[in-house]
N, C-alpha and C positions, 0 to 999 in steps of 0.2 A: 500532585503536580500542578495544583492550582498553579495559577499568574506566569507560569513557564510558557516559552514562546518556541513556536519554532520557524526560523528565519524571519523573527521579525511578526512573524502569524501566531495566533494563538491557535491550541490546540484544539482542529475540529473544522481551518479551513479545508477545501477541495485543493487539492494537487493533481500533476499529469504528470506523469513519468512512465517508463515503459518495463514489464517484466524483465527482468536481469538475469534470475534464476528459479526455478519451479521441481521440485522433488514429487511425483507423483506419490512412492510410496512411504513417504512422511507427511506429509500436507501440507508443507512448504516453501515457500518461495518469499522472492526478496524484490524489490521496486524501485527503482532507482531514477531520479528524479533531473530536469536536467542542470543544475550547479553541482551533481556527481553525490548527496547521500544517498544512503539505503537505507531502506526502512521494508522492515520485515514482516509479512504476511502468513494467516493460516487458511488451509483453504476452507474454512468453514466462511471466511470472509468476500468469498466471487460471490457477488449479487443473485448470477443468475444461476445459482444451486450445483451447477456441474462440476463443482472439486475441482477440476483442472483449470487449469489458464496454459498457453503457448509463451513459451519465452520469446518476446520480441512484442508481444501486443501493448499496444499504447494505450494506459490505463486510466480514470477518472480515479481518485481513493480522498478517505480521509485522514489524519495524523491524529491519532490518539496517544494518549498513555497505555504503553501495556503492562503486563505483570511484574514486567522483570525491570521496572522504573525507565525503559526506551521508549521511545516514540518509534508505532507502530502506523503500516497501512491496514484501515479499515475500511468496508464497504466498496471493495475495490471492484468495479466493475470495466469492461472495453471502452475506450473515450469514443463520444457521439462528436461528431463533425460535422455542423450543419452545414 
């Protein structure tokens, strides 16, 4: 997916968007951003190790390539708010 953008952004800026939806016993969840895409999450991907995340929490992530040629949320951790 070299030179492919997403919104204008190459793949690998930081986004904020907030959990939309979260499957505990899949590892799942989805991130949705605020111009309204999704971009899909595993939870090997929460920063801070704990597998879960809360639907509704406002997210820091990155936009990669995933496996299946989408653009994914990676590194998806709680957004800091100084």
């Amino acid at each position: 997916m070299a030179g492919h953008t997403v919104d204008g952004q190459t793949g690998g800026r930081g986004q904020i968007g907030a959990v939309e939806s979260f499957d505990s016993h899949v590892g799942l969840g989805q991130v949705r951003v605020g111009d309204g895409r999704l971009f899909s999450f595993h939870c090997t991907e929460i920063v801070d190790g704990s597998r879960e995340i809360p639907v509704g929490t406002r997210v820091e992530f990155v936009v990669a390539p995933g496996q299946l040629g989408m653009w994914e949320a990676r590194a998806v951790a709680p957004e800091v708010r100084a």
